[in-house]
FITORRO-753020 format. One line per field, with one value per atom (N, C-alpha, C): chain; x, y, z; atom name. Coordinates in steps of 0.001 Angstrom, whole numbers. Example, Ala and Ser with C-alpha at 12.3 -4.5 7.8 and 13.67 -1.06 7.14 Angstrom:
BEGIN
gufi = A; A; A; A; A; A
u = 13190; 12300; 13200; 12850; 13670; 12900
v = -5690; -4500; -3300; -2250; -1060; 30
w = 7800; 7800; 7800; 7080; 7140; 7870
bami = N; CA; C; N; CA; C
This chain:
BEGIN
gufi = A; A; A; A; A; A; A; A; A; A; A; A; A; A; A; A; A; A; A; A; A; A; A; A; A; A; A; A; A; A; A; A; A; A; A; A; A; A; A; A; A; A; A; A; A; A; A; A; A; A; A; A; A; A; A; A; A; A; A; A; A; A; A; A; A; A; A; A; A; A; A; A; A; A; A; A; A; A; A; A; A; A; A; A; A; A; A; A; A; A; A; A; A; A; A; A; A; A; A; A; A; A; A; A; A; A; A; A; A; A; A; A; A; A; A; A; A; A; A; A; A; A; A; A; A; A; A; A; A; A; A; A; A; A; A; A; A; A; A; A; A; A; A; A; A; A; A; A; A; A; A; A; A; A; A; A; A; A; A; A; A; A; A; A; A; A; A; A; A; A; A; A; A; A; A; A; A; A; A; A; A; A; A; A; A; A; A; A; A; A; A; A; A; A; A; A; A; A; A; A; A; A; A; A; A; A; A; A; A; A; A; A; A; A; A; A; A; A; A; A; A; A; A; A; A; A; A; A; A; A; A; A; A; A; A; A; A; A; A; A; A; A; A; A; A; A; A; A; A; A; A; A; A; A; A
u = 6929; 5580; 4677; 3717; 2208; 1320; 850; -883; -1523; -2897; -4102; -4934; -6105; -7227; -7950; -9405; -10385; -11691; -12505; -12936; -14044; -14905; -16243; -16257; -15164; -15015; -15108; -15028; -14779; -13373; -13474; -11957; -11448; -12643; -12164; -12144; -12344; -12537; -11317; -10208; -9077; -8012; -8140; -7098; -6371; -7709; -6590; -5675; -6061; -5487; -3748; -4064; -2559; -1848; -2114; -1920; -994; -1800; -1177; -243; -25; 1524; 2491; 1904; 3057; 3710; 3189; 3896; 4827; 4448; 4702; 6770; 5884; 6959; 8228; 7550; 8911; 9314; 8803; 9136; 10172; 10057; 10546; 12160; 11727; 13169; 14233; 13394; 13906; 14796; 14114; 15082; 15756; 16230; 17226; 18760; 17961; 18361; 18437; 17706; 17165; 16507; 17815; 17004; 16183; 14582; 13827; 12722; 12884; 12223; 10831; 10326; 9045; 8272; 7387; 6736; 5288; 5232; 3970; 3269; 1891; 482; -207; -835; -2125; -2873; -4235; -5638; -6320; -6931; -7486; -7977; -9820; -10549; -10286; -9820; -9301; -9887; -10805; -11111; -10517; -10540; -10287; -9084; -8439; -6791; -7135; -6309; -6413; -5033; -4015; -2512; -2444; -1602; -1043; 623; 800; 2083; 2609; 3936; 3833; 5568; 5445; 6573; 6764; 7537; 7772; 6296; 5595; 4454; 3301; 3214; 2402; 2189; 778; -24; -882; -144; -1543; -1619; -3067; -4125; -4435; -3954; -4938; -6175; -7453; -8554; -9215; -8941; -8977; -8982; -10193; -10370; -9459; -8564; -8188; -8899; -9276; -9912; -9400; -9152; -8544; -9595; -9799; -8951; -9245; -8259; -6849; -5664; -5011; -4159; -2628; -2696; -1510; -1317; -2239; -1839; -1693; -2087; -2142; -382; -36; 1431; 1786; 2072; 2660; 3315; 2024; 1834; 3232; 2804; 3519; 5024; 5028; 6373; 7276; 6274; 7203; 7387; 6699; 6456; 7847; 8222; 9391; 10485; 10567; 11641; 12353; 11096; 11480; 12218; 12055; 12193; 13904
v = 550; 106; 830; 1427; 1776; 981; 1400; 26; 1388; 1416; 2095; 1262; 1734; 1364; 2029; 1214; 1600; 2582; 3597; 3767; 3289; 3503; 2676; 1085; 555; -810; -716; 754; 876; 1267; 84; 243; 1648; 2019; 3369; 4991; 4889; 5668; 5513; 4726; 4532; 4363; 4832; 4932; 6060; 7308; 8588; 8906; 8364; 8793; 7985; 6451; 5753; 6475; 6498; 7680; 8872; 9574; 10650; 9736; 9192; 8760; 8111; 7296; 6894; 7982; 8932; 10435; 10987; 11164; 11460; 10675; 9478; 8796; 8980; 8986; 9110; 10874; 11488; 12953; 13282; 12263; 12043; 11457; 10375; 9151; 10337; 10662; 11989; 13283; 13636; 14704; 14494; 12904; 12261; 11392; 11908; 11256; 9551; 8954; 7433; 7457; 6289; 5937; 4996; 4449; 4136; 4017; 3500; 3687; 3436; 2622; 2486; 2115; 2552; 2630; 2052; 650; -4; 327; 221; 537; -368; -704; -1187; -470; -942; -431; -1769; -1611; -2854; -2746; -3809; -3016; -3739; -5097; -6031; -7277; -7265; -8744; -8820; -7277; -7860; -6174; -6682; -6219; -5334; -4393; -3291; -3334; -3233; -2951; -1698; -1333; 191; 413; 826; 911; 2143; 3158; 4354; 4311; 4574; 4933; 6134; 6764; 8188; 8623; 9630; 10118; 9018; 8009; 7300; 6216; 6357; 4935; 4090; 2851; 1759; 1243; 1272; 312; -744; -2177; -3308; -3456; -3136; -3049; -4603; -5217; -6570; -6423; -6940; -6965; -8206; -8117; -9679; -9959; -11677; -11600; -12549; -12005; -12661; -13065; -14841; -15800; -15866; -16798; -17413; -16457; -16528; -15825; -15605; -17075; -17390; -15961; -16158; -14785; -13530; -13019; -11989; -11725; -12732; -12291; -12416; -13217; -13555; -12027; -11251; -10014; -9280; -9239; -8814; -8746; -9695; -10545; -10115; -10127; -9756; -8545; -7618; -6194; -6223; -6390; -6032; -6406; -7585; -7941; -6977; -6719; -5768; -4153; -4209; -2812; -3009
w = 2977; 2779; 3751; 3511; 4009; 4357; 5313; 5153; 6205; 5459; 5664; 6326; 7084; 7712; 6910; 6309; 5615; 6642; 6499; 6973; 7187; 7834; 8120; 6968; 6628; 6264; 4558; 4174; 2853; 2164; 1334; 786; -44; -247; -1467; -592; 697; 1422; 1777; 2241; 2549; 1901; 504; -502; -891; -486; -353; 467; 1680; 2623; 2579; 2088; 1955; 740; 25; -1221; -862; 288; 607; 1108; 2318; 3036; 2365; 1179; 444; -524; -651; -1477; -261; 1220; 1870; 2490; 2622; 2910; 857; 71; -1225; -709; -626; -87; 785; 1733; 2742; 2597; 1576; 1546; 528; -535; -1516; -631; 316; 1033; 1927; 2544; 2920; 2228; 812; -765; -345; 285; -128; -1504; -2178; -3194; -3286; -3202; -3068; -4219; -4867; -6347; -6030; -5698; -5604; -4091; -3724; -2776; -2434; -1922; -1531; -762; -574; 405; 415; 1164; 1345; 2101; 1679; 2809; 2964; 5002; 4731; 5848; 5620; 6889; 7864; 7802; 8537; 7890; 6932; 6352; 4870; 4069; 3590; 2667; 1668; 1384; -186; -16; -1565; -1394; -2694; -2549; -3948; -3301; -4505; -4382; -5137; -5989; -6411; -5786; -6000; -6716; -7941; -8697; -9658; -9378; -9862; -9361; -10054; -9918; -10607; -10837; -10508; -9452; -9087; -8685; -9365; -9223; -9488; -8371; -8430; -7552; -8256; -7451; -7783; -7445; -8170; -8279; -7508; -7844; -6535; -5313; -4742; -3189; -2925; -1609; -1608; -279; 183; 1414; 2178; 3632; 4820; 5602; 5923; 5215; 4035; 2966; 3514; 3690; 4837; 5291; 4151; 4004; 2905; 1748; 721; -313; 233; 1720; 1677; 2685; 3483; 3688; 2391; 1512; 392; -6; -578; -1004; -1; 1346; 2130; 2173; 2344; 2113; 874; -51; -1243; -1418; -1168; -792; -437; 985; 1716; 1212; 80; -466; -1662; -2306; -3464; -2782; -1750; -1248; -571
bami = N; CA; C; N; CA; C; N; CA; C; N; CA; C; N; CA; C; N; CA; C; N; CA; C; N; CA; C; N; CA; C; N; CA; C; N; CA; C; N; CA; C; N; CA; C; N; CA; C; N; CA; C; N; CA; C; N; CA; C; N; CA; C; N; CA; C; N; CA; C; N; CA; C; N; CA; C; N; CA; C; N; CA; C; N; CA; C; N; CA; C; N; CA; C; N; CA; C; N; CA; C; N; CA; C; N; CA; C; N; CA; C; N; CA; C; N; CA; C; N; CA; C; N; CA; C; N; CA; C; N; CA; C; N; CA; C; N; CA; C; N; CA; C; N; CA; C; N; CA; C; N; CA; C; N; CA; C; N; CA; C; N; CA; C; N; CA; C; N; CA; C; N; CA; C; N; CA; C; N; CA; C; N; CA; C; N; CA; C; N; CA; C; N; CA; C; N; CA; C; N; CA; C; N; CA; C; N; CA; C; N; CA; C; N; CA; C; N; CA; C; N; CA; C; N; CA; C; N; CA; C; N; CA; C; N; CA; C; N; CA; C; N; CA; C; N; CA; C; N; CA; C; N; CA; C; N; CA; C; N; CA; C; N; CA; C; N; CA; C; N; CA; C; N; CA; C; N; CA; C; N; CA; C; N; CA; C; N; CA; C; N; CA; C; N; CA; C
């Protein structure tokens, strides 16, 4: 899993950049031959949460801002993140 810092508190400014590291990091797991099928990100400026999803050569972005508080959904996310992996 990835997690980005948004820049100046914009979420879409901080999506290329997690983008790139989560290609980076499958690049990575690939020429260690980890099999690793899919690869989570987030960006987040600190209030509030973007999550993306990197499998084979695609990403989805959940287009949903999520906002901290409530704290609850956003480990949730977390949490499950690390489980699937």
């Amino acid at each position: 899993m990835i997690v980005g810092k948004a820049k100046r508190d914009n979420l879409n400014e901080g999506l290329g950049q997690c983008i790139a590291q989560m290609i980076a990091a499958q690049l990575f797991n690939q020429a260690n031959q980890v099999n690793i099928p899919t690869i989570y990100g987030a960006v987040s400026n600190g209030t509030q949460w973007r999550f993306l999803k990197l499998e084979e050569s695609t990403v989805i972005i959940d287009l949903m801002d999520y906002a901290l508080p409530p704290v609850d959904q956003i480990l949730g996310f977390l949490v499950w993140m690390v489980q699937e992996g």
